[in-house]
N, C-alpha and C positions, 0 to 999 in steps of 0.2 A: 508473319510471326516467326520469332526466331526459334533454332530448333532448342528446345525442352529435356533430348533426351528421353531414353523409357520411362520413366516412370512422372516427368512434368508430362508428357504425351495423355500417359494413363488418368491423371490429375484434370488434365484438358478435358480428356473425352468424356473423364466423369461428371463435371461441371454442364456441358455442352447435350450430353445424353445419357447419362447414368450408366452404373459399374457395370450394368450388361452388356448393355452396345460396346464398354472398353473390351470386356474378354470376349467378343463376340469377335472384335474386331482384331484382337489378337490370332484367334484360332484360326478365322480369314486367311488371315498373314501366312500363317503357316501350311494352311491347305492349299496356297495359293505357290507356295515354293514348293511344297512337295509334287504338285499338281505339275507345275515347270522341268523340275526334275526326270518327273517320270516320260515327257513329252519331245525333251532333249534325246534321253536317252532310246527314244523309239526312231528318231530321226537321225542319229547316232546309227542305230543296227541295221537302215535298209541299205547303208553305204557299204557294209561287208560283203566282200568275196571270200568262201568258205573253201572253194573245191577242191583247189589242191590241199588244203590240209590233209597230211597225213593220219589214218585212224590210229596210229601207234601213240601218237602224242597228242592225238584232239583233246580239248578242254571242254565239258559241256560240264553242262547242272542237271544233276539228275531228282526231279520234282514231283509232289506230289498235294494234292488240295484235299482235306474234308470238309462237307458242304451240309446246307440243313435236307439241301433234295437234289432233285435234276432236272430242273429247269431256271438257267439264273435269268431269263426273262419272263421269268410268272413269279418273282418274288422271293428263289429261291437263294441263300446267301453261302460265302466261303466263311468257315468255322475257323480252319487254320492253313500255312502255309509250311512244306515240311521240304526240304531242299538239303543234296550233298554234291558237292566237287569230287567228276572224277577225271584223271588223264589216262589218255589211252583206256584199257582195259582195267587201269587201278580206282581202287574207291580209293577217296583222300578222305580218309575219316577225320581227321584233324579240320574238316571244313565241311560243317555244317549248318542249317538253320533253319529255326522254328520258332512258329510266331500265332498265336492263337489270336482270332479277330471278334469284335463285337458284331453280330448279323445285324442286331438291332429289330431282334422276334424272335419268338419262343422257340426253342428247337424241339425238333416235332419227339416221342419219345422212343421210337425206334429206331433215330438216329443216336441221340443218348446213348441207348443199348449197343447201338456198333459199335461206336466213336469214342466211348467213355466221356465226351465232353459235355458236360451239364449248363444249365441256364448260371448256373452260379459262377460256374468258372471264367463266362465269357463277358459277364459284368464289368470286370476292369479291364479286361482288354482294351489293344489301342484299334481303333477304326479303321475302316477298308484300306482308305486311301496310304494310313501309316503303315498298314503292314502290308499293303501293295508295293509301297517305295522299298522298304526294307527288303523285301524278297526280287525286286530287281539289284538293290544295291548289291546283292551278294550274288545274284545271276550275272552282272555286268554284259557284256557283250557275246558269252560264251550261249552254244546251242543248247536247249533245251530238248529233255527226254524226260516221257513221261510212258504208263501201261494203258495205251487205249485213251491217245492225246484228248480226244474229240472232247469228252468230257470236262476235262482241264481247258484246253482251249477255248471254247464257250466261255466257261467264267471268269478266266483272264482275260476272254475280249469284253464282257461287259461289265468286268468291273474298270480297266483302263478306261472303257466309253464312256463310264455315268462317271468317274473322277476325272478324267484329262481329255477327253473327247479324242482320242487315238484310239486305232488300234496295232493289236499285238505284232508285232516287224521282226521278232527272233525264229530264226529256224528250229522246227522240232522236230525229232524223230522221234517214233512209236514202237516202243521193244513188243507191242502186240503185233503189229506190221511186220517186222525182220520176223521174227516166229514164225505167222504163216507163211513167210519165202523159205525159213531154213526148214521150216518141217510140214509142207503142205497137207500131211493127209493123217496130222494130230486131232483135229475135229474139235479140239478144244483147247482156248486160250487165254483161261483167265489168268490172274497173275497165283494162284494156287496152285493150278496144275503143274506150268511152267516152273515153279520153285521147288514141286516137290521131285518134276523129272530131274532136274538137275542136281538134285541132292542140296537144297540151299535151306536151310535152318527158318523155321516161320515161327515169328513171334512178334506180338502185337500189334495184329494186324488190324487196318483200317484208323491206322497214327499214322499224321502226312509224314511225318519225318523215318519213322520204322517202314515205313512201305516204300519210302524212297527209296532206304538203306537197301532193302531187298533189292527190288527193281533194278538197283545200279550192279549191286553184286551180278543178278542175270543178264544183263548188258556186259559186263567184264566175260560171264560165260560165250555170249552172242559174239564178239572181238574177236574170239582165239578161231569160233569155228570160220567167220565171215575170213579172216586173216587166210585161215588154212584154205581157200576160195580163192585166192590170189587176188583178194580184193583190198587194194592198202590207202585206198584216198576216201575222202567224203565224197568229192563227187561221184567216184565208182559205185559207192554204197546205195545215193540217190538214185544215181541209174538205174543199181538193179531194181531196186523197193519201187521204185515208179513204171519200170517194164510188169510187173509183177503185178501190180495192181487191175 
């Protein structure tokens, strides 16, 4: 059969199996590239050699996930993705992004109450998988930092797993980790404490994208002391955070 074109295609598949199977077979198509996308770009990041980068000019994504709970292997889904570009010890505020996701279930109500995000809003959102892509797209190959990875980590690995059958291949560092190396005997490390020792402005908190902002601000604080340590590579950084552990 000769090619038809989008919409004799559309016309085809309507005839052959109704306007379902066409848009069904549509959105295929496009999960099916975004899915590609995402899988490139994981086999893409385990080729990087990071260590000599220098931490004066490192480029990472400083990230943050709101989720309906904390468990994304009992059901539990990402609400939004909230992301900013810093170099070196600067936020790049001109580079950010946020992306609110469909869980696809009821979000429970005391997350509502943290999160401000309602059943209503997440209605029209776009789906895991598009706001999976899009939140790599704008991570590209650069390292990821988040406050207390493990949490983020989890739901980036199983949402990559149930959409592209990959896992996560970007380096992360944990500004909850450097903390306890630069200040071992603070006792506490949530991302409140830390913002308020350092005099860093809190507001709206538990928005991926506001809590990134922060997070990376305390990271720009973390740079000047780790610098003043005579510590100026990633790999030096890795060393110590990994003796330290």
């Amino acid at each position: 059969m000769k090619d038809l074109g989008p919409a004799g295609r559309m016309w085809h598949l309507y005839r052959t199996g109704g306007i379902t199977s066409a848009i069904t077979s549509m959105f295929d198509v496009q999960s099916a590239q975004q899915m590609a996308f995402i899988r490139s770009m994981m086999k893409e990041q385990r080729k990087n050699s990071l260590y000599d980068i220098p931490l004066k000019t490192v480029e990472l994504v400083v990230f943050d996930l709101e989720t309906t709970g904390f468990s994304p292997y009992n059901g539990d889904e990402i609400l939004s993705f909230g992301a900013v570009a810093v170099c070196g010890e600067q936020l790049m505020e001109d580079q950010q992004f946020y992306s609110l996701v469909n869980p696809k279930r009821p979000i429970p109500d005391e997350i509502v109450q943290l999160t401000g995000i309602t059943n209503e809003m997440v209605l029209q959102a776009q789906e895991l998988i598009a706001g999976l892509r899009a939140f790599l797209e704008f991570a590209q190959q650069k390292i990821l930092v988040a406050h207390g990875t493990g949490h983020d980590k989890h739901f980036l690995n199983a949402a990559l797993w149930r959409t592209s059958k990959v896992n996560l291949s970007h380096r992360m560092l944990d500004t909850m980790m450097i903390a306890k190396w630069l200040h071992p005997k603070l006792g506490q490390y949530d991302l409140d404490t830390l913002l308020e020792m350092y005099g860093i402005p809190i507001a709206n908190r538990h928005h991926a994208l506001e809590d990134a902002k922060m997070t990376a601000r305390l990271w720009g604080m973390f740079m000047l002391e780790i610098q003043a340590r005579d510590i100026h590579t990633l790999g030096d950084l890795y060393a110590h955070l990994s003796h330290h552990q």
